[in-house]
C-alpha positions in Angstrom: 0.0 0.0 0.0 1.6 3.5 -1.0 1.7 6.2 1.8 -1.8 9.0 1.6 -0.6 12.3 1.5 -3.5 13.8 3.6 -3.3 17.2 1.9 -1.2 17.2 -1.1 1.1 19.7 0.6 -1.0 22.1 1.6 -1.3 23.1 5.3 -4.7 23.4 6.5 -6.6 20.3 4.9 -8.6 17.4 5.9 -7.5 14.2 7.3 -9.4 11.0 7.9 -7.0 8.4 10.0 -9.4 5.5 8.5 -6.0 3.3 8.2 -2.4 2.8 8.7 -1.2 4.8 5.7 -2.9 7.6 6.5 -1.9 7.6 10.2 2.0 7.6 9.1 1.1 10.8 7.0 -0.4 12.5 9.2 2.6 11.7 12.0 5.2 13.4 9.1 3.4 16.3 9.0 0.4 17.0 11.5 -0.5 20.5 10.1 -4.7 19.7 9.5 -7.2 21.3 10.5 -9.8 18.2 10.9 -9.5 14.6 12.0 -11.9 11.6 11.5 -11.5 8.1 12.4 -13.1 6.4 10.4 -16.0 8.6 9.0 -16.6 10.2 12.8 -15.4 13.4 13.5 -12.8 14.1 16.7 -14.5 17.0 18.0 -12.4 17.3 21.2 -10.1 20.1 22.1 -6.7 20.1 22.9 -7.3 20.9 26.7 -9.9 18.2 26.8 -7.6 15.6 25.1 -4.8 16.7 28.0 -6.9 16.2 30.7 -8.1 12.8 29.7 -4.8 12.2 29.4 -3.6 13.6 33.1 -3.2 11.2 35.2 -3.2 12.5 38.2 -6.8 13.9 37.7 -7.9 9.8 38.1 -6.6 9.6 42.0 -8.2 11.1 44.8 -6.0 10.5 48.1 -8.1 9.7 51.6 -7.3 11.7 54.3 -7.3 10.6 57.7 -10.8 11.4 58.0 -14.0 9.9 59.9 -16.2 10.4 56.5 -15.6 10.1 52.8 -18.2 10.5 50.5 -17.6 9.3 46.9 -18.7 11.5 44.3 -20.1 10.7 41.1 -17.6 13.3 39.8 -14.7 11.1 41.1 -16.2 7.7 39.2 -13.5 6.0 37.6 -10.9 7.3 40.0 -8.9 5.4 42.6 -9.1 6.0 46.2 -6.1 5.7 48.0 -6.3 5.4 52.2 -2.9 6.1 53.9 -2.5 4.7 57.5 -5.7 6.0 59.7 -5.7 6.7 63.3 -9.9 6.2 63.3 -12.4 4.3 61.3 -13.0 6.1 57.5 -16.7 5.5 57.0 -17.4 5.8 52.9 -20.7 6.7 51.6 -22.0 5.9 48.0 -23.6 8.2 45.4 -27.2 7.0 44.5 -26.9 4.9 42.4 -26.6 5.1 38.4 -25.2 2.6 36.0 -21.4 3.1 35.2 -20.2 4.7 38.2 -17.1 3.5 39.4 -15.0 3.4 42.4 -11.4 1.6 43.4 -10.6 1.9 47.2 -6.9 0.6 47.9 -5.0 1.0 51.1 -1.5 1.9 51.6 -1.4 1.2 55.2 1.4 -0.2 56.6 0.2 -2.1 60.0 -3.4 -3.5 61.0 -3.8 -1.0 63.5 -7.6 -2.0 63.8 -9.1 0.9 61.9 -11.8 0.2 60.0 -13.6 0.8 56.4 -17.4 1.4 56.5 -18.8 1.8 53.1 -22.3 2.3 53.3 -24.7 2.5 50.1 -28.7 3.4 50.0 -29.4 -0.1 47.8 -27.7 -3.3 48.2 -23.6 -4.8 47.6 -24.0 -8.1 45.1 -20.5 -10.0 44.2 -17.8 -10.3 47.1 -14.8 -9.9 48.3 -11.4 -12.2 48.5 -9.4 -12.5 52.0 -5.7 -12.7 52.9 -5.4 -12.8 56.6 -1.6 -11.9 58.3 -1.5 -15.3 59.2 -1.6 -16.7 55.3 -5.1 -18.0 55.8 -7.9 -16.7 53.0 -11.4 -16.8 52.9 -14.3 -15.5 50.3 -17.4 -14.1 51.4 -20.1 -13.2 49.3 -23.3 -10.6 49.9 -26.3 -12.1 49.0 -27.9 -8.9 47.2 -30.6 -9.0 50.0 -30.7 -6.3 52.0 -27.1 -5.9 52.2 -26.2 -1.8 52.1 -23.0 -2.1 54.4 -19.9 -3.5 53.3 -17.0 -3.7 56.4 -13.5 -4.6 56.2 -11.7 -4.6 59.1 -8.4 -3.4 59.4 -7.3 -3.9 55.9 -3.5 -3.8 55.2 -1.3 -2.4 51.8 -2.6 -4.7 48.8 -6.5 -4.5 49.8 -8.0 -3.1 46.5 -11.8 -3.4 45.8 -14.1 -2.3 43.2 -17.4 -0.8 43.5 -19.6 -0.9 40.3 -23.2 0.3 40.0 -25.5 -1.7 37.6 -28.2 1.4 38.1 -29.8 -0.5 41.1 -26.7 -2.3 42.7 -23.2 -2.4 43.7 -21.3 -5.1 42.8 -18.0 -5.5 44.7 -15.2 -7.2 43.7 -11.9 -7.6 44.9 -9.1 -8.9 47.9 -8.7 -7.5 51.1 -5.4 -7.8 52.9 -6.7 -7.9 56.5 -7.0 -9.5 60.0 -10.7 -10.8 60.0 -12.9 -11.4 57.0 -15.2 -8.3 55.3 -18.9 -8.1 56.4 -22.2 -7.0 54.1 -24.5 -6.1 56.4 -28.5 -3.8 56.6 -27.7 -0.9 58.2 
């Protein structure tokens, strides 16, 4: 296949990166004033396309707080709890398919501080265990009446997910802790 010049030398033209040829032209000389991918216009900006691309807009850090609420504006963003000196309770948005939450702790010891995370409909899926002691267990929320999820102490390397389906959350993930996670009705 022979290289597409995208705008026969002019600066300025039109440019659709529909295939591989046209990709490498565009890379030699990126003066255009248009893009499509295959027939669909890109219609983003340049600060738009930087900020997707910022990583450090997709981390929020935990304080050492008694009350976190997730956002639905921080959806699709990790969650990172340093070592606490009390019990971080979480609360959920209301729930709406797609939202997103990771919740990882970087905390050194079990020093018997606590995760609450509380939602207003019901946890489905589970959680993995690790215990200090090299023991594991799996527990599992039944999706009935469940809005509590509680993991007790949870070390570096606990990491769970949080996904709405528009009516539940479904947990997955490990926890790294002394005792095994609870869903509970609060």
């Amino acid at each position: 296949m022979a290289g597409a010049d995208y705008n026969n030398g002019n600066t300025g033209g039109d440019f659709d990166l529909g295939n591989l040829d046209n990709v490498v032209s565009a890379l030699k000389n990126p003066d255009f004033t248009s893009v499509t991918i295959d027939g669909t216009a890109l219609t983003a900006t340049a600060a738009e396309i930087n900020s997707a691309a910022d990583v450090s807009s997709r981390h929020v850090s935990v304080g050492d707080v008694d009350t976190h609420v997730l956002l639905a504006t921080d959806s699709g963003k990790t969650h990172t709890v340093p070592q606490v000196t009390g019990d971080v309770a979480f609360t959920l948005p209301t729930p709406a398919a797609g939202l997103e939450y990771v919740i990882v702790s970087s905390a050194a010891t079990a020093e018997g501080d606590d995760w609450v995370i509380t939602a207003t409909s019901d946890f489905i899926g589970g959680l993995t265990q690790v215990d200090t002691d090299g023991s594991a267990a799996a527990v599992i929320s039944d999706g009935s009446s469940k809005n509590t999820c509680t993991i007790v102490a949870p070390l570096a390397g606990t990491s769970i997910r949080l996904t709405c389906d528009g009516t539940d959350w479904i947990a997955s993930g490990h926890v790294c802790a002394i005792a095994v996670p609870t869903f509970t009705e609060v």
